[in-house]
MARBA-3410 file (N, C-alpha, C, O; in Angstrom, 1 decimal):
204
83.9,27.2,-7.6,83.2,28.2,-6.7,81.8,28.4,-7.1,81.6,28.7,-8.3 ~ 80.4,28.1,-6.1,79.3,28.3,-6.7,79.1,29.9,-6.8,79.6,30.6,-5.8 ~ 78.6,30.5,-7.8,78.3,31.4,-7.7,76.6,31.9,-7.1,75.5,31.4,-7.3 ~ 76.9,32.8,-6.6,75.3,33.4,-5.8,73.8,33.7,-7.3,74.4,33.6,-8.4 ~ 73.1,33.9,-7.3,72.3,33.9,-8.0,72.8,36.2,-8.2,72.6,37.2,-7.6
73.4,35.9,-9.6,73.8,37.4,-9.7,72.5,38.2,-10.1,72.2,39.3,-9.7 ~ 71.8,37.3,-10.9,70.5,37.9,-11.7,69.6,38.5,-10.7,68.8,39.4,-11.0 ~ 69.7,37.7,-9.3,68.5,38.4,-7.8,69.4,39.5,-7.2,68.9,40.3,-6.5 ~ 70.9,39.6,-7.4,71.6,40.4,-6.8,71.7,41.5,-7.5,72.1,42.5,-7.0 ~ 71.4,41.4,-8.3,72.2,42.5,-9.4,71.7,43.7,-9.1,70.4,43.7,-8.9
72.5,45.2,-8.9,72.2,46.2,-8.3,71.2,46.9,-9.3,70.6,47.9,-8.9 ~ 70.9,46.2,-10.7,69.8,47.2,-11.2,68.0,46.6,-10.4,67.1,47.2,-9.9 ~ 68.2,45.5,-10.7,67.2,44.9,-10.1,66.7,44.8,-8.7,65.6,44.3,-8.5 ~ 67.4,45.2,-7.5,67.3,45.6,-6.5,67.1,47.2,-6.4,66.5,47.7,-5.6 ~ 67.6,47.5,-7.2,67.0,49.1,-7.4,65.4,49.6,-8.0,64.7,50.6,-7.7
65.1,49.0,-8.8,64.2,48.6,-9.6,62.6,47.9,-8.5,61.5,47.9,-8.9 ~ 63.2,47.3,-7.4,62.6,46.8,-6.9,61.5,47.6,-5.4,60.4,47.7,-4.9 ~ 63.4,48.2,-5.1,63.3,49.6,-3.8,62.5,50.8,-4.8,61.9,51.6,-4.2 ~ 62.5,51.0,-6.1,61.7,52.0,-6.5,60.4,51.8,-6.6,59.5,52.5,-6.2 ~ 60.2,50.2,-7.2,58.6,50.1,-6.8,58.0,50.0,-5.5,56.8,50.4,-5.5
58.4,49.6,-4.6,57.9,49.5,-3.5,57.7,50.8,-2.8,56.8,51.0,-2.1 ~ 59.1,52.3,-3.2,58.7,53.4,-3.0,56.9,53.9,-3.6,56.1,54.6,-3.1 ~ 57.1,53.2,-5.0,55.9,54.2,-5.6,54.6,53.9,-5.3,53.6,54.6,-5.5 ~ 54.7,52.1,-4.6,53.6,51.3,-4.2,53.4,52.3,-2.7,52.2,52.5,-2.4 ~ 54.1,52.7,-2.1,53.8,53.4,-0.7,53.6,54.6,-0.9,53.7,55.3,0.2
53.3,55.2,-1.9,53.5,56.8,-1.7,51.5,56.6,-2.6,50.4,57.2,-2.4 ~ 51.6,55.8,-3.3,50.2,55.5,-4.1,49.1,55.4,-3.2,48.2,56.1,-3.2 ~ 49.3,54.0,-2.1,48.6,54.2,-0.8,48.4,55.7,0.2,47.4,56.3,0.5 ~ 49.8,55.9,0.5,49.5,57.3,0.9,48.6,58.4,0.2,48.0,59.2,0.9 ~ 48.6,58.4,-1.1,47.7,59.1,-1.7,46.1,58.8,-1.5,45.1,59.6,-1.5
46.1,57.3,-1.4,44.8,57.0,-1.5,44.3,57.1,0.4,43.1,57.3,0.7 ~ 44.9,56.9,1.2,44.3,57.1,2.3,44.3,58.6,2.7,43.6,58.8,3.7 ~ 45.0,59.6,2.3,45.1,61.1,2.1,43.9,61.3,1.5,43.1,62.0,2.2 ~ 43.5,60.9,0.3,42.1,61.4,-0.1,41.1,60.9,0.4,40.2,61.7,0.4 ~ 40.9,59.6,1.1,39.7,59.5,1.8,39.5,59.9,2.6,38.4,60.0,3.0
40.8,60.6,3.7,41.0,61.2,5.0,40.2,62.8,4.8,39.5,63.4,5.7 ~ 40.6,63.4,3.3,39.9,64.3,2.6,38.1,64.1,2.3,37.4,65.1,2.1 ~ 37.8,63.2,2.3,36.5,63.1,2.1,35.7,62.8,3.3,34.5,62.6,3.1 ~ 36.0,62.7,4.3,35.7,62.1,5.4,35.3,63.5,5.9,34.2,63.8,6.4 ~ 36.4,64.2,5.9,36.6,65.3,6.6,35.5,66.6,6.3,34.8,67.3,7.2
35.5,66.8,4.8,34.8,67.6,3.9,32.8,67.0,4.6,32.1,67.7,5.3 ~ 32.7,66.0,4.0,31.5,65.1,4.6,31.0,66.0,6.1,30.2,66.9,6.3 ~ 32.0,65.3,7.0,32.0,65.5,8.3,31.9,67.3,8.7,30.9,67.8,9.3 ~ 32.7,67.8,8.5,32.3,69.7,8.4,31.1,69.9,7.7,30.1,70.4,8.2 ~ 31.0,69.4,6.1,29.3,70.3,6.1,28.2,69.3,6.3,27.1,69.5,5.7
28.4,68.3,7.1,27.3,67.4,7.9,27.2,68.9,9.2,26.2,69.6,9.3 ~ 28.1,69.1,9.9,28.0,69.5,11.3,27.9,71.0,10.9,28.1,71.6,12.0 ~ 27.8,71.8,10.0,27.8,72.9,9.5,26.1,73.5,9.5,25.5,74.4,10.0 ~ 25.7,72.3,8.4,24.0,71.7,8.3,23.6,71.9,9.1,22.8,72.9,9.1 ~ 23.7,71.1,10.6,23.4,70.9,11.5,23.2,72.1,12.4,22.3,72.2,13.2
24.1,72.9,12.2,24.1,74.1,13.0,22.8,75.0,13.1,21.8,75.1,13.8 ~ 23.6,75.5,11.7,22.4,76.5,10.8,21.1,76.0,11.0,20.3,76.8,11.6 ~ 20.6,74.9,10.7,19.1,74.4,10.0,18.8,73.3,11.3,17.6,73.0,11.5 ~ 19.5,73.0,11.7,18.9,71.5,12.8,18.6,70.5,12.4,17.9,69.7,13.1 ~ 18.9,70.1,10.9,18.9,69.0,9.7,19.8,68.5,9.7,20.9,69.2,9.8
19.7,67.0,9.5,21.0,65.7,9.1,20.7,66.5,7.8,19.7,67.0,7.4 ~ 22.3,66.2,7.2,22.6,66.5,5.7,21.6,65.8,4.5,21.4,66.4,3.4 ~ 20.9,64.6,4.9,20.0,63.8,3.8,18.4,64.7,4.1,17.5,64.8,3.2 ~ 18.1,65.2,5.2,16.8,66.1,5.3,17.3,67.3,4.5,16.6,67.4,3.5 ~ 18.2,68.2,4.6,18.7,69.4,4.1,18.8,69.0,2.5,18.1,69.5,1.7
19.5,68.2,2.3,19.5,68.0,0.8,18.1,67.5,0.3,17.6,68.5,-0.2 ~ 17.4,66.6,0.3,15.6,66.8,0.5,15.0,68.0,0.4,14.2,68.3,-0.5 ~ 15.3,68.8,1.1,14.7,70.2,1.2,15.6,71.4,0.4,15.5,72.6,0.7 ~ 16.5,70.9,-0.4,17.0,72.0,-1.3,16.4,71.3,-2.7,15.9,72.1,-3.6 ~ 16.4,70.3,-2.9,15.5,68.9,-4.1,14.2,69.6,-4.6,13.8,69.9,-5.7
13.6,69.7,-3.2,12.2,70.0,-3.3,12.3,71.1,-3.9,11.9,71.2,-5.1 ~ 13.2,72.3,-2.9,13.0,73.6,-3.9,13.3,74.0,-4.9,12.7,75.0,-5.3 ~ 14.3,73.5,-5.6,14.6,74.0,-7.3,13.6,72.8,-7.8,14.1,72.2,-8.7 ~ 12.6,72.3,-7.4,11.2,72.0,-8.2,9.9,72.4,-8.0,9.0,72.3,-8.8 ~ 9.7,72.9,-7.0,9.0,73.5,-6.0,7.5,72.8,-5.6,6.7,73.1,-4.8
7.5,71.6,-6.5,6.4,70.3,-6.2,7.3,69.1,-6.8,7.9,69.2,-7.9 ~ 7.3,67.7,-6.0,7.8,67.0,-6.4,7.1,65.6,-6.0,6.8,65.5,-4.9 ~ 6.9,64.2,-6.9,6.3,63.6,-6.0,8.0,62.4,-5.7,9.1,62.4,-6.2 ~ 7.4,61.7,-4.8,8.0,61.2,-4.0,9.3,60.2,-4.7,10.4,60.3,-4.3 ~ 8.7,59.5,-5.6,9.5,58.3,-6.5,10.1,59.4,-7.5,11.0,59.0,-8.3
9.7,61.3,-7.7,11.0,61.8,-8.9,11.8,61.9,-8.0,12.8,61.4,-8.0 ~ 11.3,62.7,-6.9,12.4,62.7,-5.7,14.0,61.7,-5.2,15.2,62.0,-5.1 ~ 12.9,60.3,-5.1,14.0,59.3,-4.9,15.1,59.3,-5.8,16.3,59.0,-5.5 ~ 14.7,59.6,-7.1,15.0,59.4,-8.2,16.5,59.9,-8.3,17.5,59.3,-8.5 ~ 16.1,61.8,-7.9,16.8,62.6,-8.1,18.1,62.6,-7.0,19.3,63.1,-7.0
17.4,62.1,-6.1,18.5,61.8,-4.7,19.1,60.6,-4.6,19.8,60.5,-3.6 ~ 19.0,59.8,-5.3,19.9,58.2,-5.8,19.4,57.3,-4.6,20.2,56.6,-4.0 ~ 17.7,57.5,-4.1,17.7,56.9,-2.5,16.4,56.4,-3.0,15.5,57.1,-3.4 ~ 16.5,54.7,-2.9,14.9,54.3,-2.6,13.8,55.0,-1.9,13.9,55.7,-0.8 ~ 12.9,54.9,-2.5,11.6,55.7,-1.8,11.4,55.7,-0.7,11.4,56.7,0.0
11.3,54.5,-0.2,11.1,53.6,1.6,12.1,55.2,2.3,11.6,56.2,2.9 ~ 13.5,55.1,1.8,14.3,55.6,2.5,13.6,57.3,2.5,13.6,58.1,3.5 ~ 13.1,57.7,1.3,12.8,59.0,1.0,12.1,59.6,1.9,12.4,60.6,2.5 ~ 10.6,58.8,2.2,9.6,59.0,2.5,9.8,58.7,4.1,9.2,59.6,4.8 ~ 10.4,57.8,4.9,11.1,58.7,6.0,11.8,59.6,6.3,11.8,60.1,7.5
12.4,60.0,5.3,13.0,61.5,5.3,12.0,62.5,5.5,12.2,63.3,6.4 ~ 11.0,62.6,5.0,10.1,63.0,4.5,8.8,63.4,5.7,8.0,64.3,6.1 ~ 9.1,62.2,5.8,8.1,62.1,7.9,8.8,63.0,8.5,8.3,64.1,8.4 ~ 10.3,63.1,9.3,10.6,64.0,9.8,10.7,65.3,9.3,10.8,66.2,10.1 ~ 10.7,65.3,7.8,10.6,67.3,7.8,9.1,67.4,7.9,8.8,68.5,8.2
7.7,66.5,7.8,6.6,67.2,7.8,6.7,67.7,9.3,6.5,68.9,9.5 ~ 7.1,66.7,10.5,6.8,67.0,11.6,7.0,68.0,12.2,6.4,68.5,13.2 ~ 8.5,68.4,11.5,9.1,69.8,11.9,8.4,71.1,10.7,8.8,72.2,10.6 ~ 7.2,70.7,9.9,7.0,71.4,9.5,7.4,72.4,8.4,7.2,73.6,8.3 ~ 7.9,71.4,7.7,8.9,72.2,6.9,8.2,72.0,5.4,8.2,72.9,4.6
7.6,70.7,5.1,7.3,70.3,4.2,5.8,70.1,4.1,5.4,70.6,5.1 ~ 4.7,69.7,3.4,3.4,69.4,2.9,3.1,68.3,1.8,3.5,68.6,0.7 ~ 2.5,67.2,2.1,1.9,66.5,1.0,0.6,66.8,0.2,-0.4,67.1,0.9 ~ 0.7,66.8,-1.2,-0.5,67.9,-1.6,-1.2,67.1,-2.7,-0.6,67.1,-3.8 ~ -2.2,66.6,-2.6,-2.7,65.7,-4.0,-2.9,66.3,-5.0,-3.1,67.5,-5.0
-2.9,65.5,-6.2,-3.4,66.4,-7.0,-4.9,66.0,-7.5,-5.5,65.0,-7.5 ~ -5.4,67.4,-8.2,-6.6,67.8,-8.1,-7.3,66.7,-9.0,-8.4,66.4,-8.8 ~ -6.7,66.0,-10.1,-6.9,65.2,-11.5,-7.1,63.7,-10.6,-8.2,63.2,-10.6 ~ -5.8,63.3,-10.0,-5.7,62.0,-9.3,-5.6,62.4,-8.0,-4.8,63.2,-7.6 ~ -6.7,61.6,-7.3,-6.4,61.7,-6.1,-4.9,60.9,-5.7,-4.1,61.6,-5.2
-4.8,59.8,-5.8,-3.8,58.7,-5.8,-2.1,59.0,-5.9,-1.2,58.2,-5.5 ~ -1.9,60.7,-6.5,-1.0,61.3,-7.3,-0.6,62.5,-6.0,-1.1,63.5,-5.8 ~ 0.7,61.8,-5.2,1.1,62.9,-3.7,2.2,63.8,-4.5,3.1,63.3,-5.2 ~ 2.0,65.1,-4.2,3.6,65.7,-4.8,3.9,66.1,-3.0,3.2,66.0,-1.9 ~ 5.4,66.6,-3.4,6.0,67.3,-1.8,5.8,68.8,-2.4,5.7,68.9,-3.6
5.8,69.9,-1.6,5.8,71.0,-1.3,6.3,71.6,0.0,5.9,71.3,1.1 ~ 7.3,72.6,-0.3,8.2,73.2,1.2,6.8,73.8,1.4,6.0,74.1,0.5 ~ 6.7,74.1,3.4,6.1,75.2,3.6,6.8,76.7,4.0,8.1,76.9,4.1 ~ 6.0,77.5,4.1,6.6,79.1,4.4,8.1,78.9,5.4,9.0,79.7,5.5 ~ 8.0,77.9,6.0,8.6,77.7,7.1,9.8,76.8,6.3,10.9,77.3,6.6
9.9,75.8,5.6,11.2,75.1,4.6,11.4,76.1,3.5,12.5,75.9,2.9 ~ 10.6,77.2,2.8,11.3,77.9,2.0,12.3,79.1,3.2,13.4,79.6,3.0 ~ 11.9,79.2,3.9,13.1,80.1,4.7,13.8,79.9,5.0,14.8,80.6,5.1 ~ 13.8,78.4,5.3,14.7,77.5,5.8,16.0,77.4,4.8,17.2,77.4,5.1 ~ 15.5,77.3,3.4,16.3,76.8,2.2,17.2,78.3,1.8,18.1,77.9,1.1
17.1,79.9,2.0,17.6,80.7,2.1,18.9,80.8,2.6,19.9,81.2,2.1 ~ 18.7,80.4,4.0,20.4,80.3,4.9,20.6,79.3,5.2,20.8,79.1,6.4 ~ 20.6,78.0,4.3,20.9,76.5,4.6,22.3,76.9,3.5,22.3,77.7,2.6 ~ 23.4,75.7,4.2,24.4,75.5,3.2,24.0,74.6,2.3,23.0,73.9,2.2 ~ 25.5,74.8,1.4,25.2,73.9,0.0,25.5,72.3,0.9,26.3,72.5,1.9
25.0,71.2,0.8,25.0,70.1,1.0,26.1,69.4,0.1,26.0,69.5,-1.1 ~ 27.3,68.4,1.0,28.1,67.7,-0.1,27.3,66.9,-0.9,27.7,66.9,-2.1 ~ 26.0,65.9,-0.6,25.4,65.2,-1.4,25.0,65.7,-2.7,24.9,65.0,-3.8 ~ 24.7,67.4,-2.5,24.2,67.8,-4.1,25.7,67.8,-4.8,25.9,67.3,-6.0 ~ 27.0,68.2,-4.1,27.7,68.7,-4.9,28.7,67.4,-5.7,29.5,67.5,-6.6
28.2,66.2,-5.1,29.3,65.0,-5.1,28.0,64.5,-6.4,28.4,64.0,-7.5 ~ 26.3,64.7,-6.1,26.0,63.6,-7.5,25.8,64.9,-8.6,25.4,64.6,-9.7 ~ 26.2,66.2,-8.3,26.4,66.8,-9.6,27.7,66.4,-10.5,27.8,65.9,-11.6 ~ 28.5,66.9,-9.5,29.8,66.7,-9.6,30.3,64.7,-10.6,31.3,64.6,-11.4 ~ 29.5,63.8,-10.1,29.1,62.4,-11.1,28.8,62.8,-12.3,29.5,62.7,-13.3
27.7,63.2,-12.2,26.4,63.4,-13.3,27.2,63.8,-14.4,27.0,63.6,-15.6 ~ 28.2,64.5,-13.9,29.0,65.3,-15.2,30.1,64.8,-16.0,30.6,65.2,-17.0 ~ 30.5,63.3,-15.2,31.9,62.5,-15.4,31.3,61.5,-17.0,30.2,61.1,-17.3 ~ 32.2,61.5,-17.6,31.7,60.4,-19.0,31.4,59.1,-18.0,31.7,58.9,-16.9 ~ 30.6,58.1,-19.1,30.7,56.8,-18.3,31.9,55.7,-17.8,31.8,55.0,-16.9
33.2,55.9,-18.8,34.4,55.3,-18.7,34.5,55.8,-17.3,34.5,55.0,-16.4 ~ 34.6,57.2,-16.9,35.2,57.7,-15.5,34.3,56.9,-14.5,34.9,56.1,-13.8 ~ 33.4,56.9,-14.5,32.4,56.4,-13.5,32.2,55.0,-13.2,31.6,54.5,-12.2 ~ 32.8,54.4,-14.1,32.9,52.6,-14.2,34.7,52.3,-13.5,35.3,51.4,-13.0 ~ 35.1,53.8,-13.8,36.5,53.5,-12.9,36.5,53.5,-11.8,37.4,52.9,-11.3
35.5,54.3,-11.1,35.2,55.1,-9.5,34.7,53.7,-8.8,35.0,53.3,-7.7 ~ 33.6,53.0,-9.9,32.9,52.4,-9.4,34.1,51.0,-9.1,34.1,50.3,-8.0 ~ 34.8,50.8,-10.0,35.8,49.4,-9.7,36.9,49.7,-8.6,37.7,48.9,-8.3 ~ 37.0,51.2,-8.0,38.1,51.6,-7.4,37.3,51.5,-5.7,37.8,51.2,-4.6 ~ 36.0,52.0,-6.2,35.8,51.9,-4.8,35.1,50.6,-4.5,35.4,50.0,-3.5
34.4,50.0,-5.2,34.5,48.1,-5.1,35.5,47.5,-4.1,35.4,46.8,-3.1 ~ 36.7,47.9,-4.8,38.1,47.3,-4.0,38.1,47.6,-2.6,38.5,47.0,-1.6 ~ 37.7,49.0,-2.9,37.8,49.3,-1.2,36.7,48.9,-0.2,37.0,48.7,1.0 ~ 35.8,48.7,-0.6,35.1,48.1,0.2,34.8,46.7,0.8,34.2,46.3,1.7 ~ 35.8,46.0,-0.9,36.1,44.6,-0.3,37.2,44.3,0.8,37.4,43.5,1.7
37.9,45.2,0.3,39.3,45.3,1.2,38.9,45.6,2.8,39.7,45.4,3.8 ~ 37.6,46.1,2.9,37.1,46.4,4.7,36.2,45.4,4.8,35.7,45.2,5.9 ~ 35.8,44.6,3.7,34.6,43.6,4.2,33.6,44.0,4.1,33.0,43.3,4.9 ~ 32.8,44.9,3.6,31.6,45.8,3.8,30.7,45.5,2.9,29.6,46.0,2.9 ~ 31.0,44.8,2.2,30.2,44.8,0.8,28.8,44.2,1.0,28.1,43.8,0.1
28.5,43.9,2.6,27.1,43.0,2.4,26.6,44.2,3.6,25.5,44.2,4.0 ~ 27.4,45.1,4.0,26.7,46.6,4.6,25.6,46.7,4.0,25.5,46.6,2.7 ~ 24.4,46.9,4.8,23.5,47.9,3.8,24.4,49.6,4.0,25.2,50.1,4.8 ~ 23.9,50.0,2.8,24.5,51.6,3.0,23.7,52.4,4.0,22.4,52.3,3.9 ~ 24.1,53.2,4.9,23.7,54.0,5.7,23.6,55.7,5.4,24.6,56.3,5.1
22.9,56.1,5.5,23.5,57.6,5.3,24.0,58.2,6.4,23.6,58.1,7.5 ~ 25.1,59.0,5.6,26.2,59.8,6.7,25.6,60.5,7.9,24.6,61.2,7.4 ~ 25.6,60.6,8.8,25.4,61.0,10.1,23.6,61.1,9.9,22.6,61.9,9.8 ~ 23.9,60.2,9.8,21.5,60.3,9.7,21.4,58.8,10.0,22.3,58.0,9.9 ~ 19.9,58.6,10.5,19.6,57.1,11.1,19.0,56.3,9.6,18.7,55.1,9.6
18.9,57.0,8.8,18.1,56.4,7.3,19.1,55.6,6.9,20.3,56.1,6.7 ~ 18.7,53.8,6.5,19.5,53.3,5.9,19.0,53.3,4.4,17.9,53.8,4.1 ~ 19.9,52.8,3.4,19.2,52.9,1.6,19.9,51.4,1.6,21.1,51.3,1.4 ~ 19.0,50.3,1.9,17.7,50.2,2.1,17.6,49.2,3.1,18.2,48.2,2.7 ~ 16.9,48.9,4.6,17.2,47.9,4.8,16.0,46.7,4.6,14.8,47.0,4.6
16.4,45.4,4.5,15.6,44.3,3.8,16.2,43.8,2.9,17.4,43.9,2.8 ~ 15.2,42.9,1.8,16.1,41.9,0.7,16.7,42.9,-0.1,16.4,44.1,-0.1 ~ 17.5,42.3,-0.9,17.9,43.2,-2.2,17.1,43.3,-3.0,16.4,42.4,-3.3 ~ 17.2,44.7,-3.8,16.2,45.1,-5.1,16.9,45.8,-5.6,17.7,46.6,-5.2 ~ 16.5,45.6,-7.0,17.5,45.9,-8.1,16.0,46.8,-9.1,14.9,46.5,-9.5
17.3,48.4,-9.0,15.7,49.2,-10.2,16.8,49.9,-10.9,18.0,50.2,-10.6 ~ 15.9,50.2,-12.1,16.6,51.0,-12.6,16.4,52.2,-13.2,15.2,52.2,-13.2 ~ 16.8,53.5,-13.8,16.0,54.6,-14.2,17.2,55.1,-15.8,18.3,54.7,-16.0 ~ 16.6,55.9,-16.4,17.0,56.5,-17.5,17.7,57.8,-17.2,16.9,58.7,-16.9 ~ 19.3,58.0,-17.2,20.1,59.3,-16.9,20.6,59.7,-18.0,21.1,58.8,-18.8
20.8,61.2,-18.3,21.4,61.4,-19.4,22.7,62.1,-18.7,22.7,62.9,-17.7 ~ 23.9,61.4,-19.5,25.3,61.6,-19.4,26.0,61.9,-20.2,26.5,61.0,-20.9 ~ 26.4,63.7,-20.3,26.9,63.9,-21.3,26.4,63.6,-22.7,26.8,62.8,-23.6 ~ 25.7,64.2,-22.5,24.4,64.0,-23.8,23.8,63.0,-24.4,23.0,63.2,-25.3 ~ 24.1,61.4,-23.5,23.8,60.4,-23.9,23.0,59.4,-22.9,23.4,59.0,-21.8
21.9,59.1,-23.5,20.6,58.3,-22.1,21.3,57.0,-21.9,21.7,56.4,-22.9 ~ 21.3,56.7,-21.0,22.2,55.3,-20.1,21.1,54.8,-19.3,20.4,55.6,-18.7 ~ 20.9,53.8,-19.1,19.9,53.1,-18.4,21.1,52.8,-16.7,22.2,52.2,-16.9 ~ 20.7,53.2,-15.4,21.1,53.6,-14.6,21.1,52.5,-13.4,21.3,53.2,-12.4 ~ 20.9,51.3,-13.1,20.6,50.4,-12.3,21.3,50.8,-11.1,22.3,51.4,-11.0
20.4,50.2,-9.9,20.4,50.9,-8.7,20.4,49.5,-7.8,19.5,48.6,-8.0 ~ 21.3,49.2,-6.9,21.2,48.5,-6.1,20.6,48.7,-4.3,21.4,48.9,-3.3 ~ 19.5,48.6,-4.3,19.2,49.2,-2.9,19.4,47.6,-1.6,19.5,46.4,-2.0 ~ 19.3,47.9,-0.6,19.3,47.2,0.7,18.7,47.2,1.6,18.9,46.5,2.5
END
């Protein structure tokens, strides 16, 4: 009598197998639960912003930047907002227009532009909400480098897994892309957790 392959049958190993595939489906569910959570979070204080102030979330967060420095030039700005300049300094066209902002030389260098809110963007900055963009690169800024090399390989995956990875990045409900054109690669000095890391930046 041939016997069946007992070692594929065998009820521990079929159990063993129905448990992973449980834990494999409940892990996905976790992970499309949290992005469904980020999407969401994004999406309410993008349209929250919008209410209050009549600013895309990337002009609002610009104009909260500016004010806890209260002069800034353009490249610390980018800096501080993880956004190529190109992308900044359009930002930047639309709040002068609306008047919110001022370009102001300095008196030493002419050559030397800082930003400054006007009367009209500091009032603005009083009853504006908190912006998720401040709260997501504070909320980084604070993680050790191991965490952030994990974020960075987890969301890699995901974005290979959608095909996206030759997207330029767009900002969330705003027309500013970071960056479009060839690729450029810069980089700046961050301190993390008490330790300076040299910070490379891939723009588009």
């Amino acid at each position: 009598m041939v016997r069946m392959h007992d070692e594929f049958y065998h009820p521990y190993r079929i159990g063993v197998k129905v448990g992973n595939m449980a834990r494999k489906s409940a892990l996905v569910s976790d992970i499309i639960d949290n992005i469904r959570r980020i999407f969401q979070v994004i999406n309410e204080q993008s349209k929250r912003a919008k209410r209050k102030t009549g600013l895309t979330g990337p002009q609002l967060w610009a104009i909260k930047t500016i004010a806890a420095s209260s002069s800034v030039r353009v490249s610390d700005l980018a800096l501080r907002m993880y956004l190529h300049p190109a992308t900044v300094v359009g930002i930047l066209n639309r709040l002068e227009l609306q008047g919110l902002i001022k370009r102001v030389r300095t008196a030493g260098d002419r050559r030397v532009v800082h930003v400054e809110l006007t009367d009209e963007g500091n009032a603005l900055v009083t009853k504006a909400p908190q912006v998720h963009q401040d709260l997501l690169v504070s909320g980084l800024e604070d993680l050790t480098l191991m965490k952030l090399k994990e974020i960075v390989a987890g969301l890699d995956l995901l974005v290979n897994i959608l095909g996206a990875q030759e997207l330029p990045p767009r900002l969330v409900l705003s027309p500013e892309l970071n960056l479009p054109g060839k690729e450029e690669r810069t980089s700046h000095r961050k301190t993390l957790n008490g330790s300076e890391v040299v910070v490379q930046k891939r723009n588009f």
